[in-house]
C-alpha positions in Angstrom: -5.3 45.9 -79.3 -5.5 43.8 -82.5 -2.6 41.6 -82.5 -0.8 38.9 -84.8 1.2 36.6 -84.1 3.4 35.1 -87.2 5.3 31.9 -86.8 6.1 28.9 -88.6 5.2 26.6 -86.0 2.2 26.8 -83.6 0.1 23.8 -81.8 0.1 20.7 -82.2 4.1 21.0 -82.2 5.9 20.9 -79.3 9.2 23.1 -78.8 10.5 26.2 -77.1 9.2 28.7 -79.4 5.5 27.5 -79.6 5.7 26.9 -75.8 6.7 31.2 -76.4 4.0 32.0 -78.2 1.5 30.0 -76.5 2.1 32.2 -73.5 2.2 35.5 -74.9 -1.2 34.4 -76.6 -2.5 33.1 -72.9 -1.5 36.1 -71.4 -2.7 38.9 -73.8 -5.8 37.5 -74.1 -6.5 37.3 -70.6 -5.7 40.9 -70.5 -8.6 41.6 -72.8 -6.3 41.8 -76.7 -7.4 40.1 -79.3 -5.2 37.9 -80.5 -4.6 35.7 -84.2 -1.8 33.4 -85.4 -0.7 33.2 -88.7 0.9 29.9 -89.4 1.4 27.0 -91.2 0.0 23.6 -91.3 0.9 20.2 -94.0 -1.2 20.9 -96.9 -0.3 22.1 -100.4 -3.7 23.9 -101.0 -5.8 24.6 -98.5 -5.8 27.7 -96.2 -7.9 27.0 -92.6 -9.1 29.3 -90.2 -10.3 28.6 -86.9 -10.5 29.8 -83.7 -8.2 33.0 -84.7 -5.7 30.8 -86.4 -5.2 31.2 -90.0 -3.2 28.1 -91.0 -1.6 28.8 -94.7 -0.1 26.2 -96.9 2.8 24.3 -96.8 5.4 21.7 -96.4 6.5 19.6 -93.9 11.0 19.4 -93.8 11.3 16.1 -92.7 15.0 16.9 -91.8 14.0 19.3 -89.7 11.3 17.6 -87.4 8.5 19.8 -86.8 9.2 22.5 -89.6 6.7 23.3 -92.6 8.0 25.3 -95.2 5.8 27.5 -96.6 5.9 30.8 -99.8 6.1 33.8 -98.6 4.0 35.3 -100.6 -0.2 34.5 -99.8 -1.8 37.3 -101.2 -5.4 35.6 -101.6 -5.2 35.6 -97.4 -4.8 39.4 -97.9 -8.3 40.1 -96.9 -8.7 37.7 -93.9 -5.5 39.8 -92.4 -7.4 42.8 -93.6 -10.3 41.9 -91.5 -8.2 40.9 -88.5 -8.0 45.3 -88.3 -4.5 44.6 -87.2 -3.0 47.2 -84.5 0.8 45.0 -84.8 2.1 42.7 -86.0 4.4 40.3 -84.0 7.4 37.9 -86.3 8.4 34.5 -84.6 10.6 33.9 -87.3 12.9 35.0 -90.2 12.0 33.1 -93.0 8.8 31.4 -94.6 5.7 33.4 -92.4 8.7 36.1 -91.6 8.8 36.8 -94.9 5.0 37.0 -95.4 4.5 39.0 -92.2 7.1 41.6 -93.2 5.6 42.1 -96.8 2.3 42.1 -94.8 3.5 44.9 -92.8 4.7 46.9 -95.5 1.6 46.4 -97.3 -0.9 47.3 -94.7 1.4 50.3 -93.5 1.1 48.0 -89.5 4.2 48.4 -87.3 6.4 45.0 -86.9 7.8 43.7 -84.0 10.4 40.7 -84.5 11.3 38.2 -81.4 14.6 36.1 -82.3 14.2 32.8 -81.4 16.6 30.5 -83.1 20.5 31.3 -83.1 20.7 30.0 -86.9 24.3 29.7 -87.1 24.2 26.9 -84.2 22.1 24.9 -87.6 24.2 25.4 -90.6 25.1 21.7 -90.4 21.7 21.1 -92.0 23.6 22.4 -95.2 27.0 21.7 -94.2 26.3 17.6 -95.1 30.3 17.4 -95.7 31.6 19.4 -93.2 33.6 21.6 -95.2 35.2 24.8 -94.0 34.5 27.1 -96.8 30.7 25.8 -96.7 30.0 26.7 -93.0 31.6 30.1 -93.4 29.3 31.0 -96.2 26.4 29.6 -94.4 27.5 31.7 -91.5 28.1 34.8 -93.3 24.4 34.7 -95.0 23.1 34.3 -91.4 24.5 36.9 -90.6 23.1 39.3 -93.6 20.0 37.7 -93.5 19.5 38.7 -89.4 20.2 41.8 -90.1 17.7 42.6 -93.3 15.0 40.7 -91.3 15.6 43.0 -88.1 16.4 46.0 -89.9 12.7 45.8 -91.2 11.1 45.8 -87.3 10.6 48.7 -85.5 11.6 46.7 -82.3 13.3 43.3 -81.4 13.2 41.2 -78.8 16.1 38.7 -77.4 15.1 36.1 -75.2 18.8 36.5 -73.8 21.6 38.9 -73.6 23.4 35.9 -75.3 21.4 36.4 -78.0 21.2 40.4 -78.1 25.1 40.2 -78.2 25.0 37.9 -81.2 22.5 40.3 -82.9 24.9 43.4 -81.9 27.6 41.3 -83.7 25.5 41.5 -86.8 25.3 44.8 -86.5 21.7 45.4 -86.4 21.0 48.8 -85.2 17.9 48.6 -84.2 16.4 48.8 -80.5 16.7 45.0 -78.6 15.2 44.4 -75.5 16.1 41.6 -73.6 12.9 39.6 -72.5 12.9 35.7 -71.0 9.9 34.2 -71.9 7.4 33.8 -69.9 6.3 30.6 -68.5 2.8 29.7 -66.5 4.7 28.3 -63.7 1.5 26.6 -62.0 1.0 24.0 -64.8 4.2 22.6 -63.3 3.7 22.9 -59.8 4.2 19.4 -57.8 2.1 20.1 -55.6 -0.5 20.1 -58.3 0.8 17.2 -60.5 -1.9 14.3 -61.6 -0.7 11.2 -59.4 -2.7 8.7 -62.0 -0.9 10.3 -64.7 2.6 10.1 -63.0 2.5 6.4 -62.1 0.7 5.4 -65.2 4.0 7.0 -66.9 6.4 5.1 -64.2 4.2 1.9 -65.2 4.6 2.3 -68.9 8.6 1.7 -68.4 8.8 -0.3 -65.7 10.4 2.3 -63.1 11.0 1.0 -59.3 10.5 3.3 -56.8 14.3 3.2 -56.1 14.8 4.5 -59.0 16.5 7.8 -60.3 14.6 9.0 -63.5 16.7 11.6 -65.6 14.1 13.3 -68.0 15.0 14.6 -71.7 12.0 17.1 -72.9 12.6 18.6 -76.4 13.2 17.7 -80.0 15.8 15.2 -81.1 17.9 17.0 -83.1 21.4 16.7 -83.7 22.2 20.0 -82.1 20.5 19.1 -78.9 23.7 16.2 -78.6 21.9 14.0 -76.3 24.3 10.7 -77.8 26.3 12.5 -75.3 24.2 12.0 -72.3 23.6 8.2 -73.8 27.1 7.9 -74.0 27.5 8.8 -70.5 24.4 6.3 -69.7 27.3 3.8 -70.8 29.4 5.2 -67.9 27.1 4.9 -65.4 26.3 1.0 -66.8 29.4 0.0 -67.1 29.9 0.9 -62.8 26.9 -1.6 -62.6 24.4 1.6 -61.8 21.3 -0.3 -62.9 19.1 2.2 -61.0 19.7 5.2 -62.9 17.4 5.2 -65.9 17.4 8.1 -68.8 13.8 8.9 -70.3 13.7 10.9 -73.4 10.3 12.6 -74.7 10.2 14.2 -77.6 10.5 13.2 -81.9 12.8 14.4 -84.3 15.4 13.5 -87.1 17.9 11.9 -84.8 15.5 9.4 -83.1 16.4 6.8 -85.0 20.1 7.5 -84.9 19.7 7.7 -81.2 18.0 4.6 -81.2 20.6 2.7 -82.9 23.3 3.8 -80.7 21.0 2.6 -77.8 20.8 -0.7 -79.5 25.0 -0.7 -79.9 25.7 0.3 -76.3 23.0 -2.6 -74.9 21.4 0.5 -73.0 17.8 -0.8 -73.6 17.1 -1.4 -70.2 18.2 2.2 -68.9 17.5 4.2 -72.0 13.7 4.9 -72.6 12.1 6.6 -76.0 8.5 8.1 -74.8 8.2 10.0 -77.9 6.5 13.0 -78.8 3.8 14.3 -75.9 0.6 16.3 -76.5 1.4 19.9 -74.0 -1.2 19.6 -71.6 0.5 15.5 -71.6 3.9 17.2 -70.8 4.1 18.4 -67.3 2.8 14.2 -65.9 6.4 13.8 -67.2 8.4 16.1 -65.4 6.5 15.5 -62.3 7.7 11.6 -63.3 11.2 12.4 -63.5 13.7 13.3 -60.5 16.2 15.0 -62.6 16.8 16.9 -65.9 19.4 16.9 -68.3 20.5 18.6 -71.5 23.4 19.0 -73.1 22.3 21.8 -75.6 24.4 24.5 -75.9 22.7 26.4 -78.8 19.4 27.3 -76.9 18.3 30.9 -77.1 16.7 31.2 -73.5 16.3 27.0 -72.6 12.6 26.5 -71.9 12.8 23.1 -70.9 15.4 24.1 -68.3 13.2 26.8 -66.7 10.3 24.3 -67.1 12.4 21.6 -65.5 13.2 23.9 -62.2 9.9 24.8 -62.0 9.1 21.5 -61.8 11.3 21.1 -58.9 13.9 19.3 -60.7 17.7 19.6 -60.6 19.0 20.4 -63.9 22.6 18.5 -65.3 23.7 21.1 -68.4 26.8 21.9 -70.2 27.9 25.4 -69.5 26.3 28.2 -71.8 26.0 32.2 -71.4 22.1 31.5 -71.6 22.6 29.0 -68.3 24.0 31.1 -65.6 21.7 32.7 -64.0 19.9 29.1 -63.8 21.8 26.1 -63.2 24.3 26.9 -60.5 26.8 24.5 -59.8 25.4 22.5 -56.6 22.3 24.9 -55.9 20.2 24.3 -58.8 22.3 21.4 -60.7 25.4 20.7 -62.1 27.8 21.4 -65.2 29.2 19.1 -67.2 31.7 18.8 -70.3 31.7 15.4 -71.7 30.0 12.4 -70.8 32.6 11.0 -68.1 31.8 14.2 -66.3 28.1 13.6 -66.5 28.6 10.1 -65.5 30.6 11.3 -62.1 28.3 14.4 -61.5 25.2 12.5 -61.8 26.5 9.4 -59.8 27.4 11.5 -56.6 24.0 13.5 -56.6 22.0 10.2 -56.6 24.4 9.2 -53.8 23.5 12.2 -51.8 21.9 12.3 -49.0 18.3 13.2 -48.7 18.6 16.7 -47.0 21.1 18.0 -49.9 18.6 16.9 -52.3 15.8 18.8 -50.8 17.5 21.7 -50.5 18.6 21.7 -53.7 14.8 20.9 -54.9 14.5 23.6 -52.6 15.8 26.4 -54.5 14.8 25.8 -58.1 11.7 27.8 -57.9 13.7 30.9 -56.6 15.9 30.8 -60.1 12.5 30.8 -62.3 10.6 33.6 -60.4 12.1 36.3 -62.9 10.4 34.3 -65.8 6.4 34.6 -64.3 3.9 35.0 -67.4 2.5 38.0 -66.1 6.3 40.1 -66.0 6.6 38.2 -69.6 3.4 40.3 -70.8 3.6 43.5 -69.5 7.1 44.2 -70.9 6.2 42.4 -74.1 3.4 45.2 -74.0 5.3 48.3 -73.5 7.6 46.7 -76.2 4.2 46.9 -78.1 3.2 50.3 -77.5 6.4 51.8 -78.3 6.9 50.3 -81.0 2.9 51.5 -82.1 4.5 54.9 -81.2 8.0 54.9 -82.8 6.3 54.0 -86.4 4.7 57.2 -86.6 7.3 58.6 -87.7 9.1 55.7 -89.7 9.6 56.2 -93.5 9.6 53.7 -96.4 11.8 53.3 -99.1 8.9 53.9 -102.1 10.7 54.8 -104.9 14.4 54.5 -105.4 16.3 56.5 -108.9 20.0 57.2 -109.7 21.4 60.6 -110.7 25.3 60.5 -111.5 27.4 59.1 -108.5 24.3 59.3 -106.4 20.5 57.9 -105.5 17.6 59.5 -104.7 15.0 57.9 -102.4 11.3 58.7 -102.2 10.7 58.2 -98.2 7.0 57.5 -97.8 6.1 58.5 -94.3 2.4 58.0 -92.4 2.5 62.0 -92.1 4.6 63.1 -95.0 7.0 61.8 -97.8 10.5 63.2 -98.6 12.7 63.2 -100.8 16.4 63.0 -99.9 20.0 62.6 -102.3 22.7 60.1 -101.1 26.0 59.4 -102.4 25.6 55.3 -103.5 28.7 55.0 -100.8 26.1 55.6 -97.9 23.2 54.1 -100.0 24.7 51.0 -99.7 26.7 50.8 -96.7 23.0 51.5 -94.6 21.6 48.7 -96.8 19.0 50.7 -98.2 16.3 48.9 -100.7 12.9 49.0 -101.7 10.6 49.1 -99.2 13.3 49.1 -96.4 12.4 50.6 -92.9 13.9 54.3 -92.7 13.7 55.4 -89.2 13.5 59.0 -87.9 17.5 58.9 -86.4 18.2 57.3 -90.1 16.7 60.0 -91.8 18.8 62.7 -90.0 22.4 60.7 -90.8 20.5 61.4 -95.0 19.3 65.2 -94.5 23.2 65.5 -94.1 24.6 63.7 -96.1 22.9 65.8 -98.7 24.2 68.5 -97.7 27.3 66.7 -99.0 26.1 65.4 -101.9 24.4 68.5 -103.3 28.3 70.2 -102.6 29.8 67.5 -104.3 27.5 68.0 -107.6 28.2 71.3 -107.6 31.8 70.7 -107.5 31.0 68.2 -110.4 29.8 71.2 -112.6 32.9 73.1 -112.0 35.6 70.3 -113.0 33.0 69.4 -115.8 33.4 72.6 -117.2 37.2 72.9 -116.6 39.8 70.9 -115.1 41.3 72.0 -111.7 43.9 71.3 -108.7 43.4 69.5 -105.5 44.1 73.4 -104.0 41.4 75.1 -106.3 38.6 72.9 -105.4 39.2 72.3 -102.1 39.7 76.7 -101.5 36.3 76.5 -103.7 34.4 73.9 -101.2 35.9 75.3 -98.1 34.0 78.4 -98.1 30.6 76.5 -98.1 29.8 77.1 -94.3 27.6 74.0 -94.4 30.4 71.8 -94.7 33.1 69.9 -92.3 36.6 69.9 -92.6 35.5 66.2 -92.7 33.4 66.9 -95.6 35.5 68.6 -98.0 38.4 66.0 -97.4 35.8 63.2 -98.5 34.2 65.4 -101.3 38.2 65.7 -102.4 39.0 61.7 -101.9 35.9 60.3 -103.6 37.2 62.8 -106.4 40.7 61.4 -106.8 39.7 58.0 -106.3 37.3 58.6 -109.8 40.1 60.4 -111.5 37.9 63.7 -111.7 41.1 65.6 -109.2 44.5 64.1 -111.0 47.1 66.8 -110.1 49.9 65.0 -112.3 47.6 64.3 -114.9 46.7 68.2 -114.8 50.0 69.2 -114.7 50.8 67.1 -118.0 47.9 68.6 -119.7 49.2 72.0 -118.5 52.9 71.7 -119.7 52.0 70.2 -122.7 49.8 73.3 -123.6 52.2 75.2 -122.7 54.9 74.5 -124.3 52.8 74.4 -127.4 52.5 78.3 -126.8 56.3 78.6 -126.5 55.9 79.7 -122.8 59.4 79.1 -120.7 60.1 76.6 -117.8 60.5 79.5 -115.7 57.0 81.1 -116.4 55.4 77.5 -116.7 56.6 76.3 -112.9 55.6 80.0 -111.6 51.9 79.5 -112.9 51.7 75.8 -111.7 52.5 76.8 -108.3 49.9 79.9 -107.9 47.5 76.9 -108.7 48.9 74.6 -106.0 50.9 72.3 -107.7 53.7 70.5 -105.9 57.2 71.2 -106.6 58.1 67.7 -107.0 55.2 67.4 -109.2 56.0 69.9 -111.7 59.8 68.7 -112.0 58.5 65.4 -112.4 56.6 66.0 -115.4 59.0 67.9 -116.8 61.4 65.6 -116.6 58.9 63.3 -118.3 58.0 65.3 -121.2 61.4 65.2 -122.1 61.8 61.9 -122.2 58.9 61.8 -124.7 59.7 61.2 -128.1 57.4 60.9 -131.4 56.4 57.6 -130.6 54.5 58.7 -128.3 53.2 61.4 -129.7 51.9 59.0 -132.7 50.4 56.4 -130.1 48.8 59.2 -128.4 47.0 60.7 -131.9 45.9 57.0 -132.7 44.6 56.5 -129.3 42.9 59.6 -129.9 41.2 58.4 -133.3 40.5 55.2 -131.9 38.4 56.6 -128.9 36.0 58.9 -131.0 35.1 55.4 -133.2 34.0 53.4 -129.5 30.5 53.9 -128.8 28.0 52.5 -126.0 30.8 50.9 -124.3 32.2 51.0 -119.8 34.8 53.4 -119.4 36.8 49.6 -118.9 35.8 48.4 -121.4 36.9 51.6 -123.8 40.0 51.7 -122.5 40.7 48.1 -123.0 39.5 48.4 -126.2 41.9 51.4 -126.6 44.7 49.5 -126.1 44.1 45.6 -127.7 44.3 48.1 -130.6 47.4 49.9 -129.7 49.3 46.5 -129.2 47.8 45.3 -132.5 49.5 48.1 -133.9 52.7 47.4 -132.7 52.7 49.7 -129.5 54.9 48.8 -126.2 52.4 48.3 -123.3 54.5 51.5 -121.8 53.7 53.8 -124.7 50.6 52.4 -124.0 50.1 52.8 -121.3 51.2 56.5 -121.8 48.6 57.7 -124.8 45.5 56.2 -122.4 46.9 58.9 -119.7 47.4 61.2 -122.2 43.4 61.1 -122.9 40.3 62.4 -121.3 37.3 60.4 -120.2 35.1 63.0 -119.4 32.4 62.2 -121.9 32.9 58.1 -121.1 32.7 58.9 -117.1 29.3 61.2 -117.4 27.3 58.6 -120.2 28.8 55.8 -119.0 25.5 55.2 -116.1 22.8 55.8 -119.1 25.3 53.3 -121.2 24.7 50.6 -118.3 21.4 51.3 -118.3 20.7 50.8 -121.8 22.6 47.5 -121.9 20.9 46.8 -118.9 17.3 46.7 -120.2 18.4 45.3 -123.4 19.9 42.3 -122.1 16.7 41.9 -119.7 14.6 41.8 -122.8 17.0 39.2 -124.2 17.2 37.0 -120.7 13.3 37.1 -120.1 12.3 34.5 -123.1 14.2 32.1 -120.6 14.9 33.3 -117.8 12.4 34.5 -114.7 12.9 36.0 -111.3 16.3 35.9 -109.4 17.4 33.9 -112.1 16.8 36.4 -115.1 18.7 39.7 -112.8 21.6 37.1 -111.9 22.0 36.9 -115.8 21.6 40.4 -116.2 24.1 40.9 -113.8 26.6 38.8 -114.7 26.0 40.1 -118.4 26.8 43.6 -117.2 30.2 42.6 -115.0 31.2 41.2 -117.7 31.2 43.8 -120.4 33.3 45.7 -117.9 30.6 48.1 -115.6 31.4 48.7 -112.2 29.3 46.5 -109.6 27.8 49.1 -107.2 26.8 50.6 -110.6 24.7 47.9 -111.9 23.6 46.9 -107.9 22.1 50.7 -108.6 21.0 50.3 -111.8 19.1 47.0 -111.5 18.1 48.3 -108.3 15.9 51.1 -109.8 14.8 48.2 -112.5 10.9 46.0 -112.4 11.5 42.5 -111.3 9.2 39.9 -111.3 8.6 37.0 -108.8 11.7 37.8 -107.1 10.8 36.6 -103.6 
């Protein structure tokens, strides 16, 4: 197969994910794929390709070590990918080259496969500089949505972790999720294999004794990764006069210096160590220099460096997580800590140990990473592959997207045949349907019924349009279509109400009034209301009412009346609010008010009112554009439209089926 690999961080960078792809690449190739990676590298303008890596231009986040930020969009790459005769597509990441490998896919018509590395809400204090409350829930929450779009548009994911898969679930993301550790070429870490010159050229570098206990942090220095912690419990140890146990961190990132200067503040000099960032084929010499791990991370996906570590043949100290426990057990394979006093203790008694628990405690870290062997790693990232080849055969996409009434009609493009299916904008917009949005085979089942309800409540439409009717006559009327559910016809009936189109009381109002205009009697009135299947109560009720009425009301209602013929191109909201500004200006109570906007029908309002929308719509785009661009110019549109009182699923529609520009 023909296979990319899309990431925002590849080689020369050292962390878990590249240390991911690295072996996936490793390992497909040697099984005869070819394999390219799409990435990024520090330069504004120029794209490189070499050796199957297209490097495209970008950014380097100094807050976040390691990270180039890049445009989605890189159309003028288009025919390089082209070449590549791409089989799948495989996303290392959400955002940036996510983007662009998800437009890729859609553009190319190549199934997408999406691994999860990064749990993003473990980061949000990158935006959260004040740590306020409200702040870190919204950065949470868009997380959240933004997971979900960004899986819903795979065929397939992959979770390095059930901790992860559960977080996804917790999203909601419906689609499939296979659990998958990555892999890891266990031999490059082997001891028996390591490079002796290497290993004591390290332990020369920094002065070690050979009495010594080396603890070993490998990763990025990040906030998240909180080794002050294990610093703080390098204090501990000190301050018991444990001059033998030293702490050797390797790795770069935005907290070095922070880390340094608590070093510097705790006079830890002589125990802490800063070996800085490592080339990968420099990075096993330093395991194989160390005698312990440690990491007190607790927002790793799967925790490379802690299956690297025990394949190493180190014992591992880490703070208890879900993605942990079937690797560091509790004096097997290491040892769980809390805080740094913990650490400190834990740490103290194992170097105190005696030699035999030690060695079998080296022992039996290679029986904990035997489950994560490159070779398992590929072949179930494989059949992930060919299923997901499969399964987009017969996945649709969202092509063309136009509003009729209450509902939306999608154009489903499909690599066999396209379709055309009606949805009520209730369902359009709870499945998060959109433009070019995946539409899979089990979705497109949940729409073929769903028009079955939407064609029955258009129908039903017709019928009120034509005439007003009861609760009783339309549901006796929708009840003998076979094709519907109980289910269906209370729905039909409650989406119906909620819009005002089914208004018993306001029915039987209308009714009595008439009525009573043609001199009928109470008696006969109340005997016709009731073969229609109006309530007792309800009938009394407005009789009762109409009683009460006196010509005041009468007159408001005959001036509300004039008022609403001379009110064009307006929301139904906005009609009616202009209905009654003009009924208090005229010396109306809001009750009487309130009484002559019952009093009158919308129907005309509620049936132009979506072509109203759309007309403002596209005249206050025209108007925006001269300024405005992009997200910027619908946001203004948007908020133009709330605010001359349209309903917001109706413009989401309505803008929805608009051309936008530059939106990504």
């Amino acid at each position: 197969m023909n296979i990319a690999l899309f990431t925002d961080t590849f080689t020369p960078e050292i962390n878990g994910v590249v240390s991911s792809i690295v072996t996936l690449k490793t390992e497909l190739e040697r099984h005869g794929h070819n394999v390219y990676v799409v990435t990024t590298h520090s330069n504004l303008l120029e794209v490189e390709y070499k050796d199957n890596v297209l490097r495209l231009p970008g950014i380097e986040l100094k807050q976040l070590y390691g990270y180039i930020l890049t445009s989605p969009i890189h159309f003028t790459c288009l025919n390089k990918i082209k070449e590549m005769n791409l089989d799948l597509i495989h996303a290392h990441t959400e955002f940036g080259i996510g983007i662009f490998a998800r437009i890729i896919s859609r553009y190319l018509s190549i199934p997408l496969v999406s691994t999860y590395h990064t749990t993003y809400e473990d980061y949000t204090h990158y935006v959260n500089k004040f740590n306020l409350e409200s702040v870190e829930k919204a950065a949470k929450k868009a997380v959240s949505t933004y997971s979900k779009i960004a899986a819903e548009s795979s065929v397939e994911v992959i979770s390095p972790s059930a901790k992860t898969k559960e977080m996804l679930l917790r999203y909601g993301i419906k689609r499939n999720i296979h659990v998958i550790p990555t892999g890891l070429d266990v031999s490059r870490f082997d001891q028996d294999c390591k490079d002796e010159m290497s290993v004591a050229q390290i332990k020369d570098e920094f002065g070690f004794k050979e009495s010594d206990t080396i603890v070993l942090f490998m990763g990025r220095l990040a906030k998240e990764k909180a080794v002050d912690l294990v610093i703080d419990g390098f204090k501990v140890l000190a301050d018991k006069g444990r001059s033998d146990i030293h702490f050797m961190i390797v790795g770069d990132g935005p907290e070095r210096t922070v880390l340094e200067k608590q070093v510097d503040s705790l006079n830890l000099n002589h125990l802490v160590h800063f070996a800085g960032k490592k080339r990968p084929d420099e990075v096993p010499n330093y395991y194989h220099a160390a005698d312990v791990f440690v990491s007190a991370s607790t927002t790793e996906t799967q925790g490379l460096t802690f299956i690297e570590a025990l394949a190493s043949k180190l014992p591992v100290f880490a703070r208890p997580d879900d993605v942990l426990e079937e690797l560091v057990l509790e004096d097997e394979t290491g040892y769980l800590f809390t805080d740094a006093n913990e650490f400190a203790l834990k740490m103290e008694a194992y170097v105190d140990s005696s030699l035999e628990h030690k060695q079998t405690i080296v022992s039996n870290t290679l029986k904990r990473v035997e489950p994560y062997d490159s070779r398992v790693f590929y072949q179930r990232v494989l059949d992930v592959y060919q299923s997901a080849i499969h399964t987009y055969q017969g996945y649709y996409h969202i092509a063309q997207i136009k509003s009729k009434d209450a509902f939306v009609e999608l154009l489903l493009e499909g690599t066999q045949k396209d379709v055309k299916v009606l949805v009520s904008l209730d369902t359009y917009i709870s499945m998060n349907l959109r433009l070019n949005s995946v539409v899979t085979p089990e979705d497109l089942q949940i729409l073929m019924k769903e028009e079955f309800v939407v064609k029955a409540y258009q129908a039903a439409l017709r019928k009120l349009v034509i005439k007003d009717r009861t609760r009783k006559e339309m549901m006796d009327w929708l009840n003998e279509r076979k094709e519907l559910t109980s289910e269906h016809v209370d729905e039909i009936l409650r989406r119906f109400e909620e819009k005002g189109y089914i208004d018993d009381v306001k029915y039987t109002h209308s009714k009595v009034t008439s009525m009573k205009a043609a001199l009928m009697g109470e008696r006969r009135i109340i005997k016709d209301l009731k073969t229609k299947g109006i309530d007792e109560e309800i009938i009394a009720q407005v009789l009762e009412e109409l009683k009460e009425e006196d010509e005041e009301t009468a007159n408001a209602i005959r001036y509300a009346n004039k008022i609403q013929h001379q009110i064009k191109d307006k929301s139904l909201r906005k009609t009616k609010m202009m209905i009654a500004q003009k009924l208090y200006a005229q010396g109306f109570t809001q009750e009487i008010t309130q009484k002559a906007l019952q009093a009158l029908s919308f129907e005309d309002e509620m049936s132009e009112e979506r072509k109203v929308l759309r007309q403002l719509a596209t005249k206050a785009k025209q108007r925006y554009e001269k300024k405005y661009s992009g997200v910027e110019l619908r946001n203004r549109v948007f908020r133009y439209c709330s605010s001359q009182g349209f309903e917001i699923d109706d413009i989401y529609l309505v803008l929805s089926e608009m051309e936008w520009e530059n939106e990504h």
